[in-house]
C-alpha positions as CSV (number, residue, x, y, z in Angstrom):
1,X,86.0,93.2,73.9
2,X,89.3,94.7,72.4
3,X,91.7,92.9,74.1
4,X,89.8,89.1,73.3
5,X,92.8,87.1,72.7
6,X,95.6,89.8,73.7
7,X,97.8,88.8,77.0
8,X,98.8,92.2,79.0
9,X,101.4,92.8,81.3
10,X,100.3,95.5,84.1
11,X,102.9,96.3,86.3
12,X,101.7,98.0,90.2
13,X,98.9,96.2,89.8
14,X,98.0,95.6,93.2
15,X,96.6,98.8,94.3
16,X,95.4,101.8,92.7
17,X,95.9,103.0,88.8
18,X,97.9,99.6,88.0
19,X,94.6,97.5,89.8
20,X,91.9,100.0,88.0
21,X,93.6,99.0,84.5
22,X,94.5,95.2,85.4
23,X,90.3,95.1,85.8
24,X,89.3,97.6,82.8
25,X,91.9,95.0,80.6
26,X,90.3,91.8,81.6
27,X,86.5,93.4,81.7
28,X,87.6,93.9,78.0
29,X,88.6,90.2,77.7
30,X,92.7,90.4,77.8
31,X,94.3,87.6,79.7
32,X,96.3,90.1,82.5
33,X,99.4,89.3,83.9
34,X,99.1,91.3,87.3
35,X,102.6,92.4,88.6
36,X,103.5,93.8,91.9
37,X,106.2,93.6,95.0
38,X,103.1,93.5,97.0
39,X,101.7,90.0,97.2
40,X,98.5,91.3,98.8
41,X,95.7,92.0,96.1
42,X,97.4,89.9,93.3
43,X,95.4,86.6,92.0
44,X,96.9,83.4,91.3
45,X,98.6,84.3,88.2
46,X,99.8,86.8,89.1
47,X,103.6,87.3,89.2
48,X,105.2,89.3,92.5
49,X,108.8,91.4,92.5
50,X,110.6,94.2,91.9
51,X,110.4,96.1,89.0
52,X,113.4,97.7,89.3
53,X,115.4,94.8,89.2
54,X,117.1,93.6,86.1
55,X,116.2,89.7,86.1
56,X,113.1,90.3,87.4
57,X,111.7,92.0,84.3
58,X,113.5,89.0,81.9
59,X,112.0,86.4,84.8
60,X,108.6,88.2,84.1
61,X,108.6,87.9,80.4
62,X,109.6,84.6,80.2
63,X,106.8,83.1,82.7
64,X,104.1,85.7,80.8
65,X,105.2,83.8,77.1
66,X,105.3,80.1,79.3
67,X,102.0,80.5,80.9
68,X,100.1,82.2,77.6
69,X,102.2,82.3,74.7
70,X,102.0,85.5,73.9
71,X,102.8,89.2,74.7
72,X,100.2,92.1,73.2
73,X,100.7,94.7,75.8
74,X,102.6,96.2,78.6
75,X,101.6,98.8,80.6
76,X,104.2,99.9,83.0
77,X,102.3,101.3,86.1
78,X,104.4,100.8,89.0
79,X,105.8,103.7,91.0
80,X,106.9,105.2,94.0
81,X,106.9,109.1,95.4
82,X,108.6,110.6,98.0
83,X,108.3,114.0,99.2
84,X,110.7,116.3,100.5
85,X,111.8,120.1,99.9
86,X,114.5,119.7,97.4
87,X,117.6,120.4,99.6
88,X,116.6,117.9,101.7
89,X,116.6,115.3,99.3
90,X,118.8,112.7,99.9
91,X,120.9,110.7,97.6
92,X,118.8,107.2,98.7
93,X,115.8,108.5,98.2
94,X,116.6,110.0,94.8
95,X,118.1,106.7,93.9
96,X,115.3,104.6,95.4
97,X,112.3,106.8,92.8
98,X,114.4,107.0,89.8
99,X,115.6,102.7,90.2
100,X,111.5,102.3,90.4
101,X,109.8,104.7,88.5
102,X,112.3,105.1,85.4
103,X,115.0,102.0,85.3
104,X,112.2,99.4,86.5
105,X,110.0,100.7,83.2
106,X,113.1,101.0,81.3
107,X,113.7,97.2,82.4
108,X,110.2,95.9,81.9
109,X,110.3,97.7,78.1
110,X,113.9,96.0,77.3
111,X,112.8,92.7,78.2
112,X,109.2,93.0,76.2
113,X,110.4,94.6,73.1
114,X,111.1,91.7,71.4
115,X,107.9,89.6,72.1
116,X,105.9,93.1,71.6
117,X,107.5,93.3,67.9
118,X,106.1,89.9,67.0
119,X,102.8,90.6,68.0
120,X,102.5,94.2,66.8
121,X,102.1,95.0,70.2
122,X,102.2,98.0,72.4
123,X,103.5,99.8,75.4
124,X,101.3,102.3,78.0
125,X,103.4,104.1,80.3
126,X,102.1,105.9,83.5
127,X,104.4,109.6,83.7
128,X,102.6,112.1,85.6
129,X,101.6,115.9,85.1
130,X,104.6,116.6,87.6
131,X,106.4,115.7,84.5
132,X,105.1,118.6,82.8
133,X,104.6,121.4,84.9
134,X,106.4,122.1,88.5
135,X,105.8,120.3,91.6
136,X,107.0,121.2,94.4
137,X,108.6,118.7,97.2
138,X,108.8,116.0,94.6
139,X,112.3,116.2,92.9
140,X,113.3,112.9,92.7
141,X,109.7,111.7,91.6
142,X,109.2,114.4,89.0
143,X,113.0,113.8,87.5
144,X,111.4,110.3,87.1
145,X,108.2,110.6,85.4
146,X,110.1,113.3,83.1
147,X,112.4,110.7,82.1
148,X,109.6,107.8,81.7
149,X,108.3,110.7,79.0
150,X,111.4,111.1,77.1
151,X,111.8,106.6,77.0
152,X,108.3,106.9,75.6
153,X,108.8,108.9,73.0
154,X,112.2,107.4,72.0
155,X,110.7,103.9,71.9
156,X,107.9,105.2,69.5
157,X,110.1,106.3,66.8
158,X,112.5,104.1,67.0
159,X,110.1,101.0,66.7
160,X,107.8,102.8,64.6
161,X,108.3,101.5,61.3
162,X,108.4,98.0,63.2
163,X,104.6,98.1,64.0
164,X,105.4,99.0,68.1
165,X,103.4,102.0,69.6
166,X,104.4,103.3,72.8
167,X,102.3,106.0,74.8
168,X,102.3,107.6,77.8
169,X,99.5,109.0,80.0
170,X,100.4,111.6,82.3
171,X,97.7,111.5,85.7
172,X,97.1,114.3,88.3
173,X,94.6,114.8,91.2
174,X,94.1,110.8,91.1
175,X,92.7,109.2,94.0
176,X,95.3,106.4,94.6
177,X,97.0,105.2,97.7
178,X,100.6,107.0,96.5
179,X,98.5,110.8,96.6
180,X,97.2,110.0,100.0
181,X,100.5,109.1,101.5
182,X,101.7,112.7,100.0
183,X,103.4,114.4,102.5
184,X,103.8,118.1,102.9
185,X,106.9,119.8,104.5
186,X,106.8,122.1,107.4
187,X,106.1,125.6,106.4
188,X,104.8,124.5,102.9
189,X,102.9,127.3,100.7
190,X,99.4,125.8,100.0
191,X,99.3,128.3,97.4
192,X,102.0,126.0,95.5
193,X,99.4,122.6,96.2
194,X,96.6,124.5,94.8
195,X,97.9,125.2,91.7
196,X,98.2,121.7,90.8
197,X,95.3,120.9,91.8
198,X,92.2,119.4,88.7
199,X,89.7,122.7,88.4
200,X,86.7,120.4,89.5
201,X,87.8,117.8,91.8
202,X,90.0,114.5,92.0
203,X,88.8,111.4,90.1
204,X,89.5,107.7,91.1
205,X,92.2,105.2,89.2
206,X,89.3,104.2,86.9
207,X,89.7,107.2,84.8
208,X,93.6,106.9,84.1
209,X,92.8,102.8,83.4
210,X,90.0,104.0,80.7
211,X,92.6,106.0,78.6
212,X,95.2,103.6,79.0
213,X,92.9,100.8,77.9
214,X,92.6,103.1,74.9
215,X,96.1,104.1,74.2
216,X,96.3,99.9,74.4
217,X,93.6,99.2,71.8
218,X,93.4,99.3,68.3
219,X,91.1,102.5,68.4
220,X,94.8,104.6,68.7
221,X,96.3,102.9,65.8
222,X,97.1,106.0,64.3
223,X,98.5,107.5,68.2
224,X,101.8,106.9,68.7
225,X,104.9,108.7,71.3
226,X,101.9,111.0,72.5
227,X,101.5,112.0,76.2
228,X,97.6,112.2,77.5
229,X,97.0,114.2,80.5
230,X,94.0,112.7,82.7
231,X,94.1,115.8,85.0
232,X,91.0,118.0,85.1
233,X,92.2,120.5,83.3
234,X,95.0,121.4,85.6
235,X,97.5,122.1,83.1
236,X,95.5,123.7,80.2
């Protein structure tokens, strides 16, 4: 139980990594405040919109502090991919992934700062291993999750001395509904998919919600702007 008494914030929480962690928080008794544009899979408190839009992320924060006075933790989960060869990328796309994946957790940190601070509270954002390492047909998504990184680490040293940790786990080979809608171009080198590919197999979302739940909790006081791959060993 070491969220009893914390409220948490889990944003893509209807599906996937986001519903995995929603379900590891409250199994570890936080009050959750489950957050998605898609209405199907949320419970009754939960709060439905887009995460990439600016009054939704204030909107969000104020009905979390009305309903439960209080704000201990935000994990920023939600996320969009779209594949394409690189050339072929076009400007609404790239606009559409980056407005989700890096402004919409940009947005949702702005607006929790503040409550986080009072609290002593804590931020968990999902980046990926395409942050990290090549992958191909996914511009726009791993320019995203890159940028997700460098917010983390910004946010943990500049709130540092403030009692805020931010974190950042960085997922690969993840059974979740956005890796099965993965698309492969015509032509593409599976040569190039097998090398970013975990060395035993994929895992399901309840792996990347277990180190989340820990980056949450006080047992990584002393972790802080880090980046943990949950990946198999794909990048070692």
């Amino acid at each position: 139980m070491r969220f009893d008494g914390r409220v948490a914030i889990v944003t893509g929480a209807a599906s996937g990594i986001g519903l995995a962690t929603a379900q590891r928080l409250s199994d570890e008794g936080a009050t959750v405040v489950r957050v998605d544009i898609a209405k199907d899979g949320l419970d009754d408190d939960a709060i439905s919109g887009d995460v990439s839009d600016p009054s939704f992320a204030s909107l969000l924060v104020a009905q979390t502090l009305e309903r439960h006075g209080r704000l201990d933790v935000l994990a920023n989960i939600a996320g969009i991919l779209r594949t394409a060869n690189t050339h072929e990328h076009s400007i609404e796309t790239w606009d559409q992934v980056l407005a989700v994946n890096l402004t919409g957790t940009f947005l949702c940190c702005r607006a929790a700062i503040p409550e986080l601070l009072k609290t002593r509270g804590n931020i968990v954002n999902v980046s990926s291993t395409a942050a990290l390492a090549g992958h191909p047909w996914a511009a726009a998504y791993s320019a995203s999750k890159g940028g997700v990184l460098a917010l983390t680490r910004t946010i943990a040293v500049e709130y540092a001395r403030k009692g805020l940790r931010c974190n950042a786990v960085c997922p690969g080979s993840i059974d979740t509904p956005i890796t099965k809608d993965f698309a492969f171009p015509e032509g593409a080198d599976m040569d190039l998919v097998r090398r970013i590919m975990a060395l035993d197999k994929a895992r399901g979302p309840e792996t990347v919600a277990a180190a989340i739940a820990f980056l949450a909790s006080d047992d990584a006081a002393h972790v802080n702007g880090e980046d943990v791959r949950v990946d198999g060993g794909t990048l070692s």
